[in-house]
N, C-alpha and C positions, 0 to 999 in steps of 0.2 A: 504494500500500500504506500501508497507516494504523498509529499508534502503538495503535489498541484492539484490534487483530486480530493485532498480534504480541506483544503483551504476554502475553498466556495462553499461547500455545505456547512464548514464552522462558521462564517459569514453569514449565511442566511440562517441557522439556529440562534444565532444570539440576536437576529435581526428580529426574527418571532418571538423570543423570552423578553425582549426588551419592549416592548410592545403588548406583548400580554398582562406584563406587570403593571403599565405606564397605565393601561385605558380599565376603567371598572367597567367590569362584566354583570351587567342588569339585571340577567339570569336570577344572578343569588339574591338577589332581591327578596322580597316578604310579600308575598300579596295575600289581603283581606277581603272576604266578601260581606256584604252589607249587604241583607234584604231588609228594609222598611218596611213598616202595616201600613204608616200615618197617610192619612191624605192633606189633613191641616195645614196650611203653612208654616203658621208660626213654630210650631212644637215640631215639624220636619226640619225647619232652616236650627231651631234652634240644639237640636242633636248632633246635624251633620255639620255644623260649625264644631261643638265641643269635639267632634270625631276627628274633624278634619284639623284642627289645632293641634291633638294630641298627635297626628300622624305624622304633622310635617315638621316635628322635633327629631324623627329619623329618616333619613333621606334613601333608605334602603326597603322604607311601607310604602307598598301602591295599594290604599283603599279606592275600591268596587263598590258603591253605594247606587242601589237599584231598590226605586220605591215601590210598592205593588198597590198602589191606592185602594187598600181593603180590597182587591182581587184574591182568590184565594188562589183559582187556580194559575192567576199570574204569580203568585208569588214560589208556586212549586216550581213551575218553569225557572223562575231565576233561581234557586235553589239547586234545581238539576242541572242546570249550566253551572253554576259552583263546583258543582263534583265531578261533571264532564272536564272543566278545566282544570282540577285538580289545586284549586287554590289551599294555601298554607292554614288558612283556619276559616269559618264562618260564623256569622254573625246576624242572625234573625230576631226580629219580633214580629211573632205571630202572628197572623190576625186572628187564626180561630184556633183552639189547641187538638183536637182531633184529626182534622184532614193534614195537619203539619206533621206529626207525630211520627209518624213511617218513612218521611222521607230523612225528618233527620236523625232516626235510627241509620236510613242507606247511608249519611256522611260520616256519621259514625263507624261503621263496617268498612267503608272505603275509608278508614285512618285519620279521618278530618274530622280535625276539634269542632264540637260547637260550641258558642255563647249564645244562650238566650236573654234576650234584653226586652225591660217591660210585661214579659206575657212569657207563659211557661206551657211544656206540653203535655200530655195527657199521662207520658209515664218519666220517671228518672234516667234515664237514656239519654243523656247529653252534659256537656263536660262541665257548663259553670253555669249560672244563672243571675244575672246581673238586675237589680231593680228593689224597687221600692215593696213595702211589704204592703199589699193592699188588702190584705184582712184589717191591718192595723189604720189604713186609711177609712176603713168602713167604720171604723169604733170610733176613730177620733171624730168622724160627722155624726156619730149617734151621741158620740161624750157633747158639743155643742147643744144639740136638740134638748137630753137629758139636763144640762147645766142652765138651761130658762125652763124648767117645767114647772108650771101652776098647776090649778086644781085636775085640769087634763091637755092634754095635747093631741090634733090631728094629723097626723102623719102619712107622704105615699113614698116611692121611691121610684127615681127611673134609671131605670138600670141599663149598661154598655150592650155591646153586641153580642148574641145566647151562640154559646160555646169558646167564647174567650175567657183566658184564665181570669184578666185583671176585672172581668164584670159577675162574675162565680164567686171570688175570694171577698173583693170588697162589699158585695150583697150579702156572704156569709159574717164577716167582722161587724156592720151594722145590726144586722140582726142580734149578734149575741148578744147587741148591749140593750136594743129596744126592746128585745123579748122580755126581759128582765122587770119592766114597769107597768105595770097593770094600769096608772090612768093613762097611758099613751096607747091612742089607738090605731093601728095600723090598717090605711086605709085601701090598700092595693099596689101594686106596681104595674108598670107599662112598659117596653120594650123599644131601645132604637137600635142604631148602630153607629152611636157617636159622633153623629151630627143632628145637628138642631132640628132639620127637617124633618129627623126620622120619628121626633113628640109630638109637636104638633098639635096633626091636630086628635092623637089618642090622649094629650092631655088634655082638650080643652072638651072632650066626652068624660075624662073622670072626673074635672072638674063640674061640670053641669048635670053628674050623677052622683057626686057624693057629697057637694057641698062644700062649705067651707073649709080652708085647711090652713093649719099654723107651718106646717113645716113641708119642704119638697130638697130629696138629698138627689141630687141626678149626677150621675155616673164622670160626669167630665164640665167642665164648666162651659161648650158648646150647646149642651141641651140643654145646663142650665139656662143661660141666655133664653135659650127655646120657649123656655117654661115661662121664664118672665113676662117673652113677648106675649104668647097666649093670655098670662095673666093679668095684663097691661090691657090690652083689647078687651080685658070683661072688666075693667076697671078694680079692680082687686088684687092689682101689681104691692099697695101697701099692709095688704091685711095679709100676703105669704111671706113667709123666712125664706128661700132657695138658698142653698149649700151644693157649690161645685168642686172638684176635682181637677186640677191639674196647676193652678198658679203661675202662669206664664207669665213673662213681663214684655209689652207691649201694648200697644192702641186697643185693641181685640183680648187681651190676655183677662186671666182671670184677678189678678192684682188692680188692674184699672176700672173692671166692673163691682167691686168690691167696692174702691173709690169713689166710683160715681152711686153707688146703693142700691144698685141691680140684684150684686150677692149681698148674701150676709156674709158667707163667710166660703172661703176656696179653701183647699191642702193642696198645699207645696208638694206636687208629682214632679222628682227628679227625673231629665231625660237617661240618667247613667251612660249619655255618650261617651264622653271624658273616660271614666271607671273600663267599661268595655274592650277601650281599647289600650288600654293599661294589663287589662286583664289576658288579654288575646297575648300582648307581648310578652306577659307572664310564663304561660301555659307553654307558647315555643321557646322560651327559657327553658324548659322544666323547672319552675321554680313551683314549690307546694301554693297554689293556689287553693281556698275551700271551696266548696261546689256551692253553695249559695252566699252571695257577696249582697246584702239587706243595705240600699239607701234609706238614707234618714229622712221623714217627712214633717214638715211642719203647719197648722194652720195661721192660715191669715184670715185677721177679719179688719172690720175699719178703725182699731188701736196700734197694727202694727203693719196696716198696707203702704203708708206711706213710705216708710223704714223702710220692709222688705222690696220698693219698688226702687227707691235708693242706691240699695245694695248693690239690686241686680243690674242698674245703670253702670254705677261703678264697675260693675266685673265686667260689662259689657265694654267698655269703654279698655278697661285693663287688656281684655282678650285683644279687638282692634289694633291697637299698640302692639300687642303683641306678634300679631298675623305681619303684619309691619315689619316689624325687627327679624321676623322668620325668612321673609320675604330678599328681604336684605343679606343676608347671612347665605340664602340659597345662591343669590347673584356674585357673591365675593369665592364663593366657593367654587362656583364654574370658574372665574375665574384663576382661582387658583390652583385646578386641575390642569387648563388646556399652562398654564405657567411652567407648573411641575412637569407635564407630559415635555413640552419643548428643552428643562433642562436636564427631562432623562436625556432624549435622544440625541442630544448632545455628549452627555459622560459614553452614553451607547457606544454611541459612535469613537471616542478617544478612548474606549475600553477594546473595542474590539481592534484597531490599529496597533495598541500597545498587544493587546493578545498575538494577533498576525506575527508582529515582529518576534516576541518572545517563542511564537510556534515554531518559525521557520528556521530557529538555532536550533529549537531543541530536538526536530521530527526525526532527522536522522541518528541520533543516540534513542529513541522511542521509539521506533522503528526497528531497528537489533533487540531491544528488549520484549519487544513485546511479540515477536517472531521467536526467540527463544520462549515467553508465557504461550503459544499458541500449539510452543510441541507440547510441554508440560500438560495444558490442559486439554489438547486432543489423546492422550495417555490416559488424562483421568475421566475421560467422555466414555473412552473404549470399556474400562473396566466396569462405571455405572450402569452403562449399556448392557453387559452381560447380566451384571445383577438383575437390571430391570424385567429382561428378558426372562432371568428365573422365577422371581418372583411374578410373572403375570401367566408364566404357565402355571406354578403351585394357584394362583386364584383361578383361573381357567377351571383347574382340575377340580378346587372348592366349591366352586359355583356348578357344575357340569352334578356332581353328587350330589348337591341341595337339590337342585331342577330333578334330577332321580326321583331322589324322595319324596319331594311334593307331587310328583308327576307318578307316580306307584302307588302312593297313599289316597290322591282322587279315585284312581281307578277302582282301591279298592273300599272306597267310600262309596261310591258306584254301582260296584257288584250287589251288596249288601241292600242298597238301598231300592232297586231296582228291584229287586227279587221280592223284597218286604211289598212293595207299591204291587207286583202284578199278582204278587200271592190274597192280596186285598180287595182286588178285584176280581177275582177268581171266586174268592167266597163271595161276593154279592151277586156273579152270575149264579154261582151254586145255590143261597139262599132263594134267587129264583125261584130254578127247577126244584126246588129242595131234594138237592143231594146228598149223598153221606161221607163227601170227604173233604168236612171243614177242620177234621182233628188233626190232619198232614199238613195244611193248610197254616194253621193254627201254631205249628211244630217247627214248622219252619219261617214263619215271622219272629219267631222268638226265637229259633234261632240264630236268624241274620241279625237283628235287635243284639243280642249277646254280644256277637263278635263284632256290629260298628262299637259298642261302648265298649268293649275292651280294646279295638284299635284309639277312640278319644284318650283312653286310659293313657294308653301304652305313648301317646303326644303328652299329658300331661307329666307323666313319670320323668320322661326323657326331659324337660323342660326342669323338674324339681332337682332331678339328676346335675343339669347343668348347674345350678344355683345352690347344692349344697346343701339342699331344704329336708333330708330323710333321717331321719334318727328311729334308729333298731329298737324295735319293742318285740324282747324275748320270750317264749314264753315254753313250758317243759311240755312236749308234744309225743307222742307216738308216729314215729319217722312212717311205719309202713302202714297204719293206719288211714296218713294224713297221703299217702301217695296213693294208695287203694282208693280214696273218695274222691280223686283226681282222674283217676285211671277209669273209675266208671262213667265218668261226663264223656269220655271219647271213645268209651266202647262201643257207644251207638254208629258212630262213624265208622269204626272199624270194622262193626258186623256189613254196613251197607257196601262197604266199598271191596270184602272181600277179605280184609287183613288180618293178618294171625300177630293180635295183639296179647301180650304178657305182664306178666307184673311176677318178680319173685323176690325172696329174701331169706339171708342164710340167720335170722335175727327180729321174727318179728315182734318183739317185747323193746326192741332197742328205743331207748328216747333220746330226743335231743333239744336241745334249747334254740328254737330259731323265731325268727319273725315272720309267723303264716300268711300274713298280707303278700310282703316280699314274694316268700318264698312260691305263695301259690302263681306271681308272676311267672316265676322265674320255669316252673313246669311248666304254666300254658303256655312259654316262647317257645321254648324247645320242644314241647311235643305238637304243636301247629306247624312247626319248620319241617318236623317228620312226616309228618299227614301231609304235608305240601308236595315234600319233593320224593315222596313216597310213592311205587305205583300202585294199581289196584293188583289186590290178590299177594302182596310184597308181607313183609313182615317189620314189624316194633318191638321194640322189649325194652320193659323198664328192669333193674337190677339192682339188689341194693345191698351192698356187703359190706359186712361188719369184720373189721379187723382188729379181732380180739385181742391181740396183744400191743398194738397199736394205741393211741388219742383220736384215731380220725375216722372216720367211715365214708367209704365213695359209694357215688351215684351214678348210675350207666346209664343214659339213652342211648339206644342204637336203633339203627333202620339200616334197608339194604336198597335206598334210595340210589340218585344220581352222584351222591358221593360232590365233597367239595375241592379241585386241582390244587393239589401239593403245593404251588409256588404262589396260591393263594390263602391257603389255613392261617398266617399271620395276620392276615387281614380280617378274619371274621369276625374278629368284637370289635371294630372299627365303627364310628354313626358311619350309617348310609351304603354300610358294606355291599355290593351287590355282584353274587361271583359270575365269570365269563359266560358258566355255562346253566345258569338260571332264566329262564325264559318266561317265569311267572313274573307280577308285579308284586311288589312290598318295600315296605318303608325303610330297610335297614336300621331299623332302630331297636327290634327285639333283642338279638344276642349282645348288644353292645348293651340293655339292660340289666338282662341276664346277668353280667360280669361284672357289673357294678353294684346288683344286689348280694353279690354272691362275697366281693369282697367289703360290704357292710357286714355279712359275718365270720369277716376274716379267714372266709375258705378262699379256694380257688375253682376253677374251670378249665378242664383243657378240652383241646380237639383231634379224632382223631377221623382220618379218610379212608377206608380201604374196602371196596365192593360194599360200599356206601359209607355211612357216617354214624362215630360215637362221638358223645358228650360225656365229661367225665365228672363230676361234681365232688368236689372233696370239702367235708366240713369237720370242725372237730368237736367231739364228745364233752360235755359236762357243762359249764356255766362259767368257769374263769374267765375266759379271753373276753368277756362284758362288762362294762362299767356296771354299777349296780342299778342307775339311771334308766339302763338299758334293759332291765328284765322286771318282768311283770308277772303277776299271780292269774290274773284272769283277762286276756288280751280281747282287745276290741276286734271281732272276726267281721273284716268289709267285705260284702259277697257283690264278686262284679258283675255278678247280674243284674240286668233288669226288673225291676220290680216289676211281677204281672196286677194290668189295673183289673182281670176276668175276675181274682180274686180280692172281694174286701177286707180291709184289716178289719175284725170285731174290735169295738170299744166295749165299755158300760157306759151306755146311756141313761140308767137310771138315775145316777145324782144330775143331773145336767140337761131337765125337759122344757124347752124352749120353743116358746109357739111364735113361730114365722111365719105362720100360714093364714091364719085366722084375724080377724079386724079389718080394721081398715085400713093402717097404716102401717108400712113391713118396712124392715130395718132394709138400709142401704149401705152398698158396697160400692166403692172406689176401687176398680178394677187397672194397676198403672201398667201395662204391660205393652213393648212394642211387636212381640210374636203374633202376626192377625191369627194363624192357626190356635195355638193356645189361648189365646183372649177370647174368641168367638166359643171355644168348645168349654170353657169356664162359665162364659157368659151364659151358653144354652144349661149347661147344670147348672148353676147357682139360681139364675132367674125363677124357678121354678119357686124359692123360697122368698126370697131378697130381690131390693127393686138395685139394678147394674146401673152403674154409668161407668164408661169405656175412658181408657186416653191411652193414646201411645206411647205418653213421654215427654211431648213435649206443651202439654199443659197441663199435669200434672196435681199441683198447685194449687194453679187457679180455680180446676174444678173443686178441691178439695176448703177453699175459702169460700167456693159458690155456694155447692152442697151440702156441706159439712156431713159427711156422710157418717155412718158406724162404724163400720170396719174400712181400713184400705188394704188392699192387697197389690204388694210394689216388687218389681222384677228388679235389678241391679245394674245391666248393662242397656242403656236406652239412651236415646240419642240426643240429649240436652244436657241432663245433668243425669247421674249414677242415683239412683237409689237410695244409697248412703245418706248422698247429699239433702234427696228429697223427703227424707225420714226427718233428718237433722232440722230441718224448715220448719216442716210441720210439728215437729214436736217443742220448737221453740216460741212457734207464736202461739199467742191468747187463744188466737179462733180456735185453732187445732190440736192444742195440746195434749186434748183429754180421748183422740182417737187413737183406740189400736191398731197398729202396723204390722201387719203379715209381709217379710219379706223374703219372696220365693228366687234362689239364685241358683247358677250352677255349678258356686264357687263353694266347693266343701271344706275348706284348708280352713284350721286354726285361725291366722290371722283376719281371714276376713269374716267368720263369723263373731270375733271379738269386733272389728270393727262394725257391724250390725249392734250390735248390743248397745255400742258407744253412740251411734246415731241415736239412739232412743228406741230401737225396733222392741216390738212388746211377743215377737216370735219371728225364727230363723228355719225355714223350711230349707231343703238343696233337694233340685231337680236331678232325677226325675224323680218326685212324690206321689205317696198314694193319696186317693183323693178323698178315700174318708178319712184321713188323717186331719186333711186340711177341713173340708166341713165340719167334722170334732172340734177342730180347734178352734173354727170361725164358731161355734156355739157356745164355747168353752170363754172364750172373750169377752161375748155379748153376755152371756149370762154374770163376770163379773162384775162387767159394766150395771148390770141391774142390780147386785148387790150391792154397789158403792152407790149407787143412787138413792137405795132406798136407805140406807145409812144415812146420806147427806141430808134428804128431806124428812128422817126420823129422829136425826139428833144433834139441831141445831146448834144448843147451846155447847154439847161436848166437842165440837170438832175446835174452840179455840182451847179447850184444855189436852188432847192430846198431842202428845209430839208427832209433828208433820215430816222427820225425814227428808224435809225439803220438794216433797211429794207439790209440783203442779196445782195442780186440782184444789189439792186443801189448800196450798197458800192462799189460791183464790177465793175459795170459800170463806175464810179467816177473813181476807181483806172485803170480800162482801158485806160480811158478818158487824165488823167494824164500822164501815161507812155507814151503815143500817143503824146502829146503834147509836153512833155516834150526830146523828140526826135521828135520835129516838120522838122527841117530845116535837118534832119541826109536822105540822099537818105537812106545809107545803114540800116535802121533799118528795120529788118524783124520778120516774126511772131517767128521764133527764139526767138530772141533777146526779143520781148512782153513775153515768155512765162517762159523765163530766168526770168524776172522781176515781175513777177506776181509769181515765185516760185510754177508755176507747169508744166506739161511736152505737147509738142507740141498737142496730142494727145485731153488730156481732154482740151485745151484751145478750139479748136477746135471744140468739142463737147459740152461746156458748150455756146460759144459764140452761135452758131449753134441753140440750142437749146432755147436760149434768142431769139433771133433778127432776128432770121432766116435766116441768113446771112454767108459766108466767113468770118474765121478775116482776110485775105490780101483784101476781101472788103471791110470791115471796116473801115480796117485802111486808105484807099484810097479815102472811103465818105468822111472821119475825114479830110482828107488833101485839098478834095474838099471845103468843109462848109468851111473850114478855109480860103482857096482861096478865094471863095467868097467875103466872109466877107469884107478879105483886099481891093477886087476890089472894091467894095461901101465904102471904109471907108478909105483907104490911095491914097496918089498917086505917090507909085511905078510903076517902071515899071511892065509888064508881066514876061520878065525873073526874076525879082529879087522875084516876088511874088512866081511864081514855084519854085527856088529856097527856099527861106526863108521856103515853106509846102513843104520841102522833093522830088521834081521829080528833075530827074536826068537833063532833058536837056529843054528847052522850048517848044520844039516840041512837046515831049511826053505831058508836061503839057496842052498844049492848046488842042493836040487829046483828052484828057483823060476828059478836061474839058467837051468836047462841046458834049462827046459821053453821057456824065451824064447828062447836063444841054441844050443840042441843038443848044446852039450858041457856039460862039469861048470867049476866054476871053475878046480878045478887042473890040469884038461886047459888050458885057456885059457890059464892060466899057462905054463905049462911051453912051450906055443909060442913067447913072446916071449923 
């Protein structure tokens, strides 16, 4: 390589690096997208100024600000061009929170932040939420109304546009505080969409239907105006109070209709322009931003509109000045870019000269050396090259044995299954013609059944094998015994196929200490590899001889099979083994089990070939070579068969008679399962007792909050969240705490049945189950479930003297129990007010008590007041009025009706008994 051929190329490389560095690349830029609701101007111009102020402090934001003038479906449009462009974050306020709600779930999934600004969507699914709290804007216009109340007050309200957050939250924050006052009377509401035009004229119909009115809270301070104007036109603009929303400063705004005495009184609605995009620049920070960022509101009335109109001159005037000096600073900066760029290219250029000159001394000593680097590492190219080459035939050869085995194990996933399916149909042609050969039939689905689940096995084993997961459980066995009840499951095969099968032993008292799970593996590999490569009419023999002066006793299988080639026997407990001259399909994973169970008890295995094949099994005699860990008195014997469902397990039903059938309303089952097969054939048996509702998984939950059903029955692997997860939920929240969870999986291992337990699962079935097992159990459930019920509504006052073990249920009962009490002597307390106090909403109280006790809570709460009556009547000597009074009824009368309807007599009959 020569000094004239690299000269031009190192001349035009630093020609492009000098240049690259010199010019910013706009690319890396930030761009924000802005969808708007507003159509207003004032309250549009006066966001996208705070946005656009905040943005042009870095010269690297390009905000996208697209209004959808209350269009809905314009505003998804500019939304999906958001995401089609792949902008850095987005930035919406709503117009209505349902139809928005899925698209910005899609910016979510496609990786893009959102901020919601002003108005929120129907679920949690979106990254930050910027704005004013408008529950608390609805109190503070009820706190006004409430803070001039005389002897009564008339009251309407007109409310934003129906399905927006901010017209939903601030109608709900009003209300909680008008509810409250018995002389304010609430005289209706009417609907716009946050223009003036949209009241109108449905107010000037309430007004001429309901008469006079003290107070009018309308949703934004546009309808207020509305409201006035109507009210002005009937000449009763001075006999209304109107209270609006939003507090703008301007000609139009809601500060200056304050001032001239149009409103009573506006609340300061921050636009959270400003905040938003602070926030936006947060979030691509990674900086911990909280998911809801609460502006602060204020009201103004005509004590402090002057002030607050003031202020907002000042900041406005501040901002200007500001936009100014922004403006300024962007002009000094181009200029000081295209400055900088010209005295790069200048050093450029006196860089790359000086380079030139220093190359063209140095090229030819660089040129010797790097001609001697080019032998050196063509040397060390040659030898990686080899390597590479071995190593990608050893992965070749890895991969080419995986592909075997997956490609052998379908097939014989295949066989099995295939045979099951036409043997199935076979008996429904024959139930037909009614035939007589459903017993072969019958014999051979359960047989093919058998062997796909001991090939599943024989995948899980190899997998526990890898990971280290088997610990020996020993147990003292009769050796030929335990081979003999082996030996007769395959003598049926042997008889059909012709084979002169054996089984002998010079020892059959001999015992040993093995792990029968294992071990009964470890025969069915080896004698299925027999029968496999065994012909018909050929011969088996099992052998099992005791070497009395020895510690060890061997094991012989032989056959006078195809025999395995000598220069292959090293290779047979290998995974994925599969010899040259095997022309069946299989997994290659049995004998590599085999040798791994066999050196869990520290035997061995060999192989021998000769006018066919022996297996040699060497174990040794007694119990020493065991940890102590490792041997047991009475071992857990897992039979890998299929449970037949022809046959029912019997229970005793007698303690546990549970009528499902009769009434009118039958316990319900949440069925979560994503198998359509199993779910429909659970669905057809169970319906019969219990009313089903279905999910596959991925609503789960929700049905579960819907319905609150009695039992749920939940599978493990489904497609949203795990089982685990969806146990965990439900047993943590209020709604659902108090339901039992059946969770059916096909995971039988230790750990994950402790993880079921740790969700909160109230039973741990593993597939494949029988299925009066699980009917049993779903009876077994519900019937505790009625004994803890009739407990709760038989002994009220003992559930806060036992210890709760932190028991659910009771806690809630106890804290029931309490707020009851604790409003003992209040007539007005109602289930309201319980459900206020217990911090959840009328609805789920209702259904969670319901679901406990089986009861009303205004029942409830009425026993609660009864028991306590009681009580006093055997135990003080008030009077009757004073006891009704003290438990909450309103008059004596009611109390004593109420008494005697529960209890049969009156109270003073009651009395008078003790």
């Amino acid at each position: 390589m020569s000094p004239k051929r690299i000269n031009p190329i190192l001349f035009l490389f630093l020609i492009f690096l000098l240049f690259s560095c010199s010019s910013r690349n706009e690319k890396d830029g930030i761009r924000i997208g802005f969808s708007q609701a507003m159509v207003d101007d004032e309250w549009r111009q006066s966001m996208n100024n705070a946005m656009q102020l905040r943005a042009s402090l870095y010269p690297n934001i390009t905000l996208d600000i697209s209004n959808a003038n209350y269009d809905v479906q314009r505003q998804i449009t500019q939304l999906r061009k958001f995401i089609a462009d792949s902008v850095d974050i987005i930035i919406v306020s709503p117009i209505q929170s349902k139809p928005i709600t899925p698209i910005v779930e899609e910016a979510m999934n496609s990786g893009i932040p959102v901020v919601l600004v002003d108005r929120k969507t129907d679920n949690e699914k979106y990254t930050v939420y910027v704005g004013a709290d408008n529950i608390e804007v609805g109190r503070n216009a009820a706190k006004i109304i409430v803070s001039n109340i005389r002897d009564s007050l008339r009251v309407i309200e007109i409310k934003g546009l129906k399905g927006s957050s901010p017209a939903k939250e601030r109608s709900l924050g009003f209300h909680q505080v008008i509810d409250k006052f018995g002389n304010i009377e609430f005289c209706g509401a009417i609907e716009g969409d946050w223009e003036k035009e949209s009241v109108t004229e449905s107010f000037r119909e309430m007004l001429l239907r309901t008469g006079p009115l003290d107070y009018v809270f309308a949703h934004n301070d546009r309808m207020a105006k509305g409201a006035w104007e109507v009210a002005r036109n009937l000449g009763i603009e001075n006999n209304i109070k109107i209270i609006g929303v939003d507090g703008l400063n301007g000609p139009n705004g809601g500060i200056q209709l304050v001032k001239d005495g149009i409103l009573a009184a506006t609340i300061l609605y921050p636009t959270g322009g400003d905040e938003a995009i602070k926030t936006a620049l947060g979030l691509l920070n990674y900086e911990d931003v909280p998911k809801n960022i609460i502006l602060n509101t204020t009201v103004i009335d005509r004590f402090n509109a002057e002030i607050m109109q003031n202020q907002l001159n000042k900041i406005n005037e501040h901002q200007t000045l500001l936009e100014s000096q922004v403006s300024a600073i962007k002009r000094q900066e181009q200029l000081y870019y295209s400055q900088s760029n010209i005295l790069k290219i200048i050093l450029g250029f006196s860089l790359i000269i000086l380079s030139l000159a220093i190359y063209s001394i140095y090229s030819k000593i660089a040129i010797v050396r790097k001609n001697r680097q080019l032998e050196i590492t063509n040397r060390k190219i040659t030898v990686q090259r080899n390597q590479i080459e071995k190593i990608a035939n050893e992965v070749k050869e890895s991969n080419e044995a995986k592909m075997n085995f997956f490609t052998g194990l379908s097939h014989e996933f295949k066989t099995p299954i295939t045979l099951i399916m036409s043997s199935i149909e076979s008996l429904r042609e024959w139930d037909k013609k009614k035939g007589n050969k459903t017993g072969f039939e019958i014999e051979l689905i359960q047989n093919n059944s058998n062997r796909l689940l001991r090939l599943i096995n024989s995948l899980l084993d190899f997998r526990k094998v890898e990971d280290q997961k088997f610990n020996v459980r020993a147990s003292k066995t009769n050796i030929y015994k335990f081979s003999n009840n082996i030996y007769k499951e395959f003598k049926g095969e042997a008889k059909k196929r012709g084979i002169n099968f054996n089984i002998s032993s010079n020892n059959e008292e001999l015992d040993l200490f093995i792990d029968r799970n294992l071990m009964d593996k470890v025969y069915f590999n080896l004698l299925s590899n027999a029968f496999k490569f065994t012909p018909d009419n050929g011969r088996i023999d099992i052998e099992i001889h005791d070497n009395f002066e020895e510690s060890s006793i061997s094991i012989h299988f032989k056959d006078n099979g195809i025999g395995i080639p000598e220069n292959e026997l090293k290779n047979v407990f290998t995974p994925f083994f599969k010899g040259s001259n095997n022309r069946k399909n299989s997994s290659g994973v049995g004998l590599h089990l085999s040798k791994q169970f066999i050196e869990l008890h520290l035997g061995k295995i060999e192989v021998k070939s000769h006018n066919g094949t022996e297996f040699i099994v060497t174990l040794f005699k007694g119990n020493t070579h065991f940890n102590e860990d490792q041997i047991v008195v009475d071992p857990e014997i897992v039979d890998s068969t299929l449970i037949n469902f022809s046959e029912d397990i019997t229970m005793d039903d007698t303690h546990i008679k549970l009528d499902t059938n009769t009434g009118e309303e039958r316990y319900c089952i949440l069925l979560i399962e994503d198998n359509r097969d199993l779910s429909f054939f659970l669905k057809n048996k169970l319906s019969v007792e219990y009313d089903i509702v279905l999910s596959d998984g991925t609503d789960g939950t929700e049905l579960a909050f819907e319905h609150v059903p009695d039992v749920i029955l939940c599978d493990v692997n489904l497609p949203v969240k795990n089982g685990f997860e969806i146990c965990e939920i439900l047993k943590n929240d209020l709604r659902t705490s108090h339901i039992p969870v059946i969770i059916l999986t096909a995971l039988g291992n230790k750990e994950s049945f402790i993880k079921g337990l740790q969700s909160g699962a109230d039973l741990y079935l593993t597939k494949p189950f029988n299925y009066s097992i699980l009917t049993q159990s779903i009876k077994s459930l519900l019937y505790n479930r009625e004994k803890l019920r009739y407990y709760y509504t038989n002994n009220i006052h003992k559930i806060d003297q036992v210890q709760s073990f932190r028991n659910p249920e009771q806690l809630f009962v106890r804290e029931l129990n309490k707020q009851i009490k604790d409003n003992l002597d209040n007539a007005g307390f109602s289930v309201e007010n319980l459900a206020d106090a217990l911090n959840i909403s009328r609805v789920q109280l209702y259904r969670k008590v319901k679901a406990m006790l089986g009861i009303s809570v205004s029942d409830y709460i009425s026993n609660f007041r009864l028991e306590n009556a009681k009580s006093m009547l055997e135990t003080t000597d008030k009077s009757i009025a004073e006891i009704g009074y003290s438990t909450g009824f309103s008059s004596p009368n009611y109390f004593s009706t109420a008494f005697k309807s529960k209890y049969g007599v009156t109270p003073g009959a009651y009395k008078k008994s003790f």
